[in-house]
C-alpha positions as CSV (number, residue, x, y, z in Angstrom):
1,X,35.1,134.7,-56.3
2,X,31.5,135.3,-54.8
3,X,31.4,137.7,-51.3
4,X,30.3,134.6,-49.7
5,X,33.3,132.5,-50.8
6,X,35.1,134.8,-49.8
7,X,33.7,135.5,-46.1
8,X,34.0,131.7,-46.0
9,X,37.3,131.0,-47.1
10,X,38.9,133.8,-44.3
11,X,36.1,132.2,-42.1
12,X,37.7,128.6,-43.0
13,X,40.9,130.4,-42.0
14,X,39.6,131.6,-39.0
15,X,38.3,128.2,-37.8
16,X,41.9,127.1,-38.8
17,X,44.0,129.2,-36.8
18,X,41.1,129.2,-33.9
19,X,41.4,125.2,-34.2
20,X,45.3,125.2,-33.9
21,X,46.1,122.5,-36.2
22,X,49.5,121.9,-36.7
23,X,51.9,122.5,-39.5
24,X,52.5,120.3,-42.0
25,X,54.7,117.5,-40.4
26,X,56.9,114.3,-40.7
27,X,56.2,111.0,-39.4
28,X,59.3,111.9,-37.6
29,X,58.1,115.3,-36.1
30,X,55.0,113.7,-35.1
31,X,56.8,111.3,-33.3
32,X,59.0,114.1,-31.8
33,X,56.2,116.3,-30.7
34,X,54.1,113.3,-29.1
35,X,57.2,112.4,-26.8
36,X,57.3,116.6,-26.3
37,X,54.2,116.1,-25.4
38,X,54.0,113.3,-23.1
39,X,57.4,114.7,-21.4
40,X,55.3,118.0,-20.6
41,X,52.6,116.5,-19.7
42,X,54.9,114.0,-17.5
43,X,56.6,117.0,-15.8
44,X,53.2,118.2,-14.8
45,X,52.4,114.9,-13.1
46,X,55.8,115.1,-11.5
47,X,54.5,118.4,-9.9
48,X,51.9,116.2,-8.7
49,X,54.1,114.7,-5.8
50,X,53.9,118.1,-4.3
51,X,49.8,117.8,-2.8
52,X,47.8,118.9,-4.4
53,X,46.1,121.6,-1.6
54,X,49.3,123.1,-1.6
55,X,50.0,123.6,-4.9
56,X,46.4,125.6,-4.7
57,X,47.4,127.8,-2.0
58,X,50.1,128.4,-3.8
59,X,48.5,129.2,-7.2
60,X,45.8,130.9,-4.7
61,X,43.3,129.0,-6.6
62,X,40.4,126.7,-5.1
63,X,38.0,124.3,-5.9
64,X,33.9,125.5,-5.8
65,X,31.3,122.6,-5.2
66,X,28.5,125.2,-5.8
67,X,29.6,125.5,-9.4
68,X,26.5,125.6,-12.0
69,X,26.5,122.5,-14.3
70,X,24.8,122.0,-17.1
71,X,22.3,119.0,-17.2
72,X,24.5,117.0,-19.0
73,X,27.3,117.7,-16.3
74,X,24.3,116.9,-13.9
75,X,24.5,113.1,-15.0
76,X,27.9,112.2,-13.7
77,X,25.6,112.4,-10.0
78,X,23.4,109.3,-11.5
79,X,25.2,106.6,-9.9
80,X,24.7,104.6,-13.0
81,X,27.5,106.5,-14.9
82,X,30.1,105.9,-12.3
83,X,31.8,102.8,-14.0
84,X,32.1,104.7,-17.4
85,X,34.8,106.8,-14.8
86,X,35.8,104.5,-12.2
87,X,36.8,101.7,-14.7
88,X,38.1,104.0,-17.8
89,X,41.5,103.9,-17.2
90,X,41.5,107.6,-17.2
91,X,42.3,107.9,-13.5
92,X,45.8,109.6,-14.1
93,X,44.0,111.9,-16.0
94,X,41.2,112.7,-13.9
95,X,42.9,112.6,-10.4
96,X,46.0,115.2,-12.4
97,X,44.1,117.7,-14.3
98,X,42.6,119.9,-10.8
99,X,46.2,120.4,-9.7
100,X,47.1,121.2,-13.6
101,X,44.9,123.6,-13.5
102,X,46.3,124.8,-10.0
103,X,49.5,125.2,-11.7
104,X,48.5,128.3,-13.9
105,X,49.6,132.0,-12.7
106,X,47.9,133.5,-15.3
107,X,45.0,133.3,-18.0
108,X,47.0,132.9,-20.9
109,X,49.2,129.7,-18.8
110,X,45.2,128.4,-18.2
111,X,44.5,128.3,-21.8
112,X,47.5,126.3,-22.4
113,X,47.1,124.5,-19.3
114,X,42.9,123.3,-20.6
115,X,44.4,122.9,-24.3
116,X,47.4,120.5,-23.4
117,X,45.3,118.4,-21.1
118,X,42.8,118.2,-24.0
119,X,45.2,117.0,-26.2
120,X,46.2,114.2,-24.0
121,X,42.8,113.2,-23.5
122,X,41.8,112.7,-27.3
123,X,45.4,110.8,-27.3
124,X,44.3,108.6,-24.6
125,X,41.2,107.8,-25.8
126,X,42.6,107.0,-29.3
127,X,45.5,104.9,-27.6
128,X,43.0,103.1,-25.6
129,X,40.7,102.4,-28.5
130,X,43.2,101.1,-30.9
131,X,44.9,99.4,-28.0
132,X,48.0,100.7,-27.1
133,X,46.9,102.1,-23.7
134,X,45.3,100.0,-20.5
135,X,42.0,100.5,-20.8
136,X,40.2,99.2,-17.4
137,X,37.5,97.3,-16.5
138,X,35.7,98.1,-20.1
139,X,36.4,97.0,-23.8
140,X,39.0,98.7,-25.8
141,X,36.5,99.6,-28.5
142,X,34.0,101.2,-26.0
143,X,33.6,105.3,-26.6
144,X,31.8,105.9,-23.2
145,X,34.7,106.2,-21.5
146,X,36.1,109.1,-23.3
147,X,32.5,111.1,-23.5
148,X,32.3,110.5,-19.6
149,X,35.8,111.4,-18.5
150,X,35.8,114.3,-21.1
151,X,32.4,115.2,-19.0
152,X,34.0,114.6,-15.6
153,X,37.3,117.3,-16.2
154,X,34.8,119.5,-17.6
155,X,33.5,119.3,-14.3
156,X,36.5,119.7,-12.5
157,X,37.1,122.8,-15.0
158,X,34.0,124.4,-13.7
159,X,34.6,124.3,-10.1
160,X,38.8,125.5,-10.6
161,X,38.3,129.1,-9.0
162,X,41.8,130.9,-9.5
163,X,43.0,133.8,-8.1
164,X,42.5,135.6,-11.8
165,X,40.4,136.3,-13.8
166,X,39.5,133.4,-16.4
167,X,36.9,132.9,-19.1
168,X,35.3,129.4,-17.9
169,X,33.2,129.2,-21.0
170,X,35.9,130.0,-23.7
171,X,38.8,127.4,-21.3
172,X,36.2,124.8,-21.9
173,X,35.4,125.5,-25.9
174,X,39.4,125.3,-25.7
175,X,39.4,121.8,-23.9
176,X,36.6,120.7,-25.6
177,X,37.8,121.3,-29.1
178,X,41.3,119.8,-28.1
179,X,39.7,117.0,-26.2
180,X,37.6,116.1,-29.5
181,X,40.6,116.0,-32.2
182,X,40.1,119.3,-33.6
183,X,43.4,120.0,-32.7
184,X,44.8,117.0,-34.5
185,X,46.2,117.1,-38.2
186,X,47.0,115.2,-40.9
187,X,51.2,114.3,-41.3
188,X,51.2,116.0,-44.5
189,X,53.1,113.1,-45.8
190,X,53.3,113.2,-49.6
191,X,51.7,110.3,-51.7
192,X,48.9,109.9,-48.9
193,X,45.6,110.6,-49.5
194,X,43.5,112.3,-46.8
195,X,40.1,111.2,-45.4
196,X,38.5,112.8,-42.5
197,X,35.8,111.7,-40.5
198,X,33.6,112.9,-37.7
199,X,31.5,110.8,-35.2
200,X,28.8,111.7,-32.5
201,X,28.8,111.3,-28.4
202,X,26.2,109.6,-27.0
203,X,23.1,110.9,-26.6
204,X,19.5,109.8,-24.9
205,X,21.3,109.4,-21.7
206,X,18.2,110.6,-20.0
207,X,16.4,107.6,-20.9
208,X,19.5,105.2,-20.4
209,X,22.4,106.3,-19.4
210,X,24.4,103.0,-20.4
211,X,24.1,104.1,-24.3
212,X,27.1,104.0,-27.1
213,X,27.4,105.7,-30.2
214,X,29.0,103.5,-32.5
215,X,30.1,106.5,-34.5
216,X,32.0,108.0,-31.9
217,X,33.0,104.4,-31.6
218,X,34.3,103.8,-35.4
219,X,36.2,107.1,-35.7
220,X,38.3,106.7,-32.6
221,X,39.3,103.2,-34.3
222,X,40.2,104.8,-37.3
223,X,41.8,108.3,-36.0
224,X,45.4,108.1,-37.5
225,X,45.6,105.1,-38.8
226,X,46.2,104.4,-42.8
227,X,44.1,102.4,-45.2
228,X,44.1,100.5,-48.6
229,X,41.9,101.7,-50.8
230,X,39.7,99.9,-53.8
231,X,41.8,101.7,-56.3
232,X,45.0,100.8,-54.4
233,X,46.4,103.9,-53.0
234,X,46.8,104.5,-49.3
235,X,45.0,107.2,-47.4
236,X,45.3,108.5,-43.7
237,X,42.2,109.0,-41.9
238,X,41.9,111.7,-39.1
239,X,38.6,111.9,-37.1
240,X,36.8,114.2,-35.0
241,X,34.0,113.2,-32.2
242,X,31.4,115.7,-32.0
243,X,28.9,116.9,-29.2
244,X,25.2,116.2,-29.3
245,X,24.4,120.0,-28.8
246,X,22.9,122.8,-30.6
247,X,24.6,125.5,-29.0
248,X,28.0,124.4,-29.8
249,X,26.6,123.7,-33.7
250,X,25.5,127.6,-33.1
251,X,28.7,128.5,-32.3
252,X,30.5,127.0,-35.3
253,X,31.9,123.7,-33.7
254,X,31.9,122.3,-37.5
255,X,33.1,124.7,-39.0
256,X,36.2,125.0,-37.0
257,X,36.1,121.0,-37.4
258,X,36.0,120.9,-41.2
259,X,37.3,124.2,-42.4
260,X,40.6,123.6,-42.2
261,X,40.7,119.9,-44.6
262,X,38.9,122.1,-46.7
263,X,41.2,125.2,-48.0
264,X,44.6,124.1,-49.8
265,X,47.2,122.7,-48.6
266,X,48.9,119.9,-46.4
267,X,45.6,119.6,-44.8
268,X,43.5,119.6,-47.4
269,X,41.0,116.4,-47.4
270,X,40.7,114.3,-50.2
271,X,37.2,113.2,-48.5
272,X,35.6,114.2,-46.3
273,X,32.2,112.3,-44.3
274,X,30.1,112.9,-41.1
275,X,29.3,110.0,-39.3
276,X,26.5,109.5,-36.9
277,X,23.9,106.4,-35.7
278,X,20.8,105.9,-37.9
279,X,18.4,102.9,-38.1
280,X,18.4,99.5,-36.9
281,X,20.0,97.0,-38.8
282,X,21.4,99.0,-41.7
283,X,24.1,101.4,-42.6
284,X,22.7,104.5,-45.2
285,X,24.0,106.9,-47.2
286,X,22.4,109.7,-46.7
287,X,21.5,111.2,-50.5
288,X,20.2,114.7,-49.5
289,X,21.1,117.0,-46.4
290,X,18.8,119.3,-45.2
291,X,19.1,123.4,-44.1
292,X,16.8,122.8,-41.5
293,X,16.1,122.1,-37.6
294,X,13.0,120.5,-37.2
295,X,13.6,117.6,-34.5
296,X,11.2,118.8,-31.9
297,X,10.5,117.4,-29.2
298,X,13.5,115.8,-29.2
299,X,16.1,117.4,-27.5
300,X,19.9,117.4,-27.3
301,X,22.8,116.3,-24.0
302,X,21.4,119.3,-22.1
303,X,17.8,119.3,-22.8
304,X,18.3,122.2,-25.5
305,X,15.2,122.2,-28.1
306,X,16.2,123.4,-31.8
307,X,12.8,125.7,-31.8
308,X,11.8,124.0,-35.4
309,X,9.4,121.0,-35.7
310,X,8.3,119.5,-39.0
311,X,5.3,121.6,-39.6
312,X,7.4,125.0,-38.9
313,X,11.4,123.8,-40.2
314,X,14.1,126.6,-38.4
315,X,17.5,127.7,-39.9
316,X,20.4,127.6,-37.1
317,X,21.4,130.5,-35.6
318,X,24.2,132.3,-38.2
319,X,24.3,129.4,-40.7
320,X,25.7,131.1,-43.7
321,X,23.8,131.4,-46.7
322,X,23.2,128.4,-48.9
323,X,20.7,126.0,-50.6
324,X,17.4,123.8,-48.6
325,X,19.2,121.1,-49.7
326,X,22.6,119.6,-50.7
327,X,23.3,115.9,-52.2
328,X,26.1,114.2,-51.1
329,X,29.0,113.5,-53.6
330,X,30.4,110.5,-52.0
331,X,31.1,107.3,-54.5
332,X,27.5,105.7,-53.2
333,X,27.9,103.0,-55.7
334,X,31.2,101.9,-54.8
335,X,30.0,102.4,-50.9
336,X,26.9,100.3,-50.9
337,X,28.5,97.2,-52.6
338,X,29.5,96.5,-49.4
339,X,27.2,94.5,-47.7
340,X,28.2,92.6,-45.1
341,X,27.6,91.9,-42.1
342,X,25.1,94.5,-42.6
343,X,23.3,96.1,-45.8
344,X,24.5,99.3,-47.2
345,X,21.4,101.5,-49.0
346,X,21.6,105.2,-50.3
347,X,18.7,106.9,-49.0
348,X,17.2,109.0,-51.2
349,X,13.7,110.7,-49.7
350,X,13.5,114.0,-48.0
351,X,10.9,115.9,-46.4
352,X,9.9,119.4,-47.7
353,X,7.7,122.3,-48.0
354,X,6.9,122.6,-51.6
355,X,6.4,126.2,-53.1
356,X,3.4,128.0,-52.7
357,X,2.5,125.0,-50.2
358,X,2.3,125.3,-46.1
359,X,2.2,121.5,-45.6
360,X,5.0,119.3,-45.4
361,X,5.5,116.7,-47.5
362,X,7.8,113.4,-48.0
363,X,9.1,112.4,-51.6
364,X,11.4,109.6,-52.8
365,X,13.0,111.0,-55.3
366,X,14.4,114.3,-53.8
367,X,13.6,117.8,-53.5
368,X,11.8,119.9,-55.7
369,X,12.9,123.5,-56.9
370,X,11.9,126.1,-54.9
371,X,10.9,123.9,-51.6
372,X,11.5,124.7,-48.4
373,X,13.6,121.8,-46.6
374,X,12.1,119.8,-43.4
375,X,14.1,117.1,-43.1
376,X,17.1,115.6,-45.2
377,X,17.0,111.8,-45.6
378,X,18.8,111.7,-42.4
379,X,15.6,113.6,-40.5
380,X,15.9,117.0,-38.7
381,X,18.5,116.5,-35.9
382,X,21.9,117.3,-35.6
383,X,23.0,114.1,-37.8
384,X,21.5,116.1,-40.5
385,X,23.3,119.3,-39.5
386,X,26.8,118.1,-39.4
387,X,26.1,116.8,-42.9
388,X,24.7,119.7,-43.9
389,X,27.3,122.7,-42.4
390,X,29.9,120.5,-43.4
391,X,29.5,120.4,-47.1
392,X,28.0,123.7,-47.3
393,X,31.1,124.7,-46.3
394,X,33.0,122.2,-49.2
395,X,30.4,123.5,-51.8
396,X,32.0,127.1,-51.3
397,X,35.9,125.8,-50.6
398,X,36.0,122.7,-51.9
399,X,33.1,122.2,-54.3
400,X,34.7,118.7,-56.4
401,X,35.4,117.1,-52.9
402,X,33.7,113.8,-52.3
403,X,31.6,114.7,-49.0
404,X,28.2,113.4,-47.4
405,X,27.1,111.4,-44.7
406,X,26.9,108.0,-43.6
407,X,24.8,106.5,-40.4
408,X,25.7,103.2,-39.0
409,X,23.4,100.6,-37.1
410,X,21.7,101.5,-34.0
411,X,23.8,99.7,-31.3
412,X,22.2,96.8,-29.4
413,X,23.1,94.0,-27.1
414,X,23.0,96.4,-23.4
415,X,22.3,93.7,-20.7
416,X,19.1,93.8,-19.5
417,X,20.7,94.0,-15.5
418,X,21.4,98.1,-15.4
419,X,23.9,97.3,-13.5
420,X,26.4,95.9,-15.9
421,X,27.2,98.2,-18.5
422,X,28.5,95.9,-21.4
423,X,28.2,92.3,-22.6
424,X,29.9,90.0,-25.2
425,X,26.3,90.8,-27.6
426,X,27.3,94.9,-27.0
427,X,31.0,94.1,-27.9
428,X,30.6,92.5,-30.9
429,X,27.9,94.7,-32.7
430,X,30.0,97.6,-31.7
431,X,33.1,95.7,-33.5
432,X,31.4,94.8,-36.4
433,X,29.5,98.5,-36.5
434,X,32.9,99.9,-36.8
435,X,34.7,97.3,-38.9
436,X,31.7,97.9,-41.6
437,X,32.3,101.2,-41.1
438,X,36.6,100.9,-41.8
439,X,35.5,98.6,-44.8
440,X,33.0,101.5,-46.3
441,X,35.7,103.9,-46.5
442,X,37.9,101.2,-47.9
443,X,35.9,101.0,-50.7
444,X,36.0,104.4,-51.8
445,X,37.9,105.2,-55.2
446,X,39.3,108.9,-54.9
């Protein structure tokens, strides 16, 4: 074993441990530590009957108003966003989680506190997208309420001011991570194969604030459930929705996401495949990833630049050592045959630097040896990067693992009125965007 297989695999464990996934469990346990879960989380609320100003002059903790947000904190204060909170069905949530906080003597209670609360977010916006939860005003299948409530307790978590000392920034990678189904595992039941999934907030909100991402959408749809597959096993599917930043791609948000389905054992993947929106009208599969950052102008949720444009292509911050470019291993034939309601295509071009070259150039048929990668087929944004950490990661763990990327539709049908926020032209190309998606994975032989 290489040094760098090593340094990933205790890295992988690292990510693991840092990402608490579970042990391997039972349908039964499962069951068990849901209903645990929602009883603690029900005891909390119960403490919720005592106001909530006294329980923070009890905990000697308060709430600051003056707490710096982030520019993508900053949008909750457009009043265009307030449905995606008012009308979520989240209010239990949002209206429990200050006095939650409140509840913590100490900074090691807070962690648990922001990690538990997490939890039952991600649960509720699972239940709510598969329909097991009232959802509001809003459609069932919609993701923006989970990326704007997730936003709003963020918030709330910003402004909590205890009478210790806490660590805001690592309490919020905590509730982010739980919040976003990295702390949610496979059963480990035997006989079931594993596929895991990621998806993407939304993003562009500068420009409209109303936007989806129907890959955030299709994952929360799939998240736990179990599917038939063309060769006619059954596999589970456990998904992860990931932030449209750099810095939390810096600081290893996939690798803590993937590592663990990639190392042996009872959470080991069978597949693996990041999800994220692409072009209009078609679903790709994206043939090559690139190394490389070169999106600019374009910036991320909080205005962040990645520093690399396509003339001068950047590596991320601490990305590990690897190749410009890695193709995807994912059954493509098997994948594209699907074609309805929209076409399936494997996109093969990429965007490099050749060698001994300084200009940038585009070619259909794939990188060439010694090139310097630009763009994969999937350009130079984070869409590219998930796909590319990730099976970095599975060429050093898990290098027979089927693994690539896939972008879906862009999602139309937003009413033309900016004050409605849906329509029945929204709903359906966000159902059929992740039914396509469902039916993509279904075809997959593993």
């Amino acid at each position: 074993m290489t040094q760098l297989r090593r340094a990933s695999t205790r890295a992988a464990g690292r990510a693991a441990r840092r990402a608490g996934h579970p042990a391997p469990r039972t349908v039964g346990q499962t069951v068990a530590r849901a209903a645990a879960l929602a009883a603690a989380l029900a005891g909390t609320l119960a403490g919720l009957l005592v106001p909530a100003t006294a329980q923070a002059e009890r905990a000697g903790c308060r709430s600051v108003t003056t707490a710096a947000l982030d520019a993508e904190q900053t949008r909750l204060q457009d009043g265009r966003t307030a449905a995606f909170t008012e009308h979520s069905g989240f209010d239990d949530l949002l209206a429990g989680f200050p006095a939650a906080l409140c509840s913590a003597r100490n900074a090691h209670r807070a962690e648990r506190v922001v990690a538990a609360w997490g939890r039952a977010l991600w649960q509720a916006g699972v239940d709510r997208a598969q329909g097991r939860r009232p959802g509001g005003a809003l459609p069932a299948r919609d993701d923006r309420p989970l990326y704007w409530a997730r936003l709003a307790m963020t918030v709330q978590l910003a402004r909590w001011q205890p009478a210790f000392d806490v660590d805001h920034a690592d309490l919020r990678t905590r509730f982010e991570d739980a919040s976003r189904g990295l702390d949610d595992g496979f059963t480990g039941d035997p006989g079931i194969r594993r596929i895991f999934v990621s998806g993407f907030d939304p993003y562009g909100l500068d420009t409209e604030p109303r936007r989806a991402n129907p890959s955030g959408a299709a994952v929360l749809q799939l998240h736990g459930r179990r599917i038939t597959l063309a060769d006619g096993s059954t596999a589970e599917v456990r998904a992860v929705v990931l932030p449209v930043r750099y810095g939390d791609f810096d600081g290893g948000i996939v690798e803590r996401a993937f590592g663990p389905h990639l190392v042996p054992g009872p959470q080991a993947a069978d597949l693996i495949t990041s999800i994220s929106q692409g072009y209009p009208g078609l679903f790709t599969l994206e043939a090559w990833a690139g190394r490389a950052r070169s999106a600019d102008p374009a910036t991320d949720n909080v205005g962040a630049l990645s520093g690399g444009t396509s003339t001068h292509p950047v590596d991320a911050p601490g990305l590990a050592d690897g190749p410009q470019f890695i193709r995807t291993t994912l059954p493509t034939d098997a994948m594209t045959a699907v074609q309805q309601p929209y076409p399936v295509e494997l996109n093969t071009p990429v965007t490099e630097i050749p060698e001994g070259s300084s200009t940038p150039v585009t070619r259909d048929d794939g990188p060439t040896p010694g090139s310097r990668a630009v763009a994969g087929g999937g350009g130079g944004y984070l869409s590219n990067e998930v796909a590319y950490r990730s099976n970095r990661l599975r060429l050093d763990l898990a290098p027979d693992l089927p693994g690539g990327h896939l972008h879906t539709p862009v999602l139309t049908g937003l009413p033309a009125d900016e004050a409605q926020v849906t329509s029945p032209e929204f709903e359906q190309n966000e159902a059929a965007i992740s039914d396509q998606v469902g039916a993509i994975l279904r075809s997959a032989r593993l």
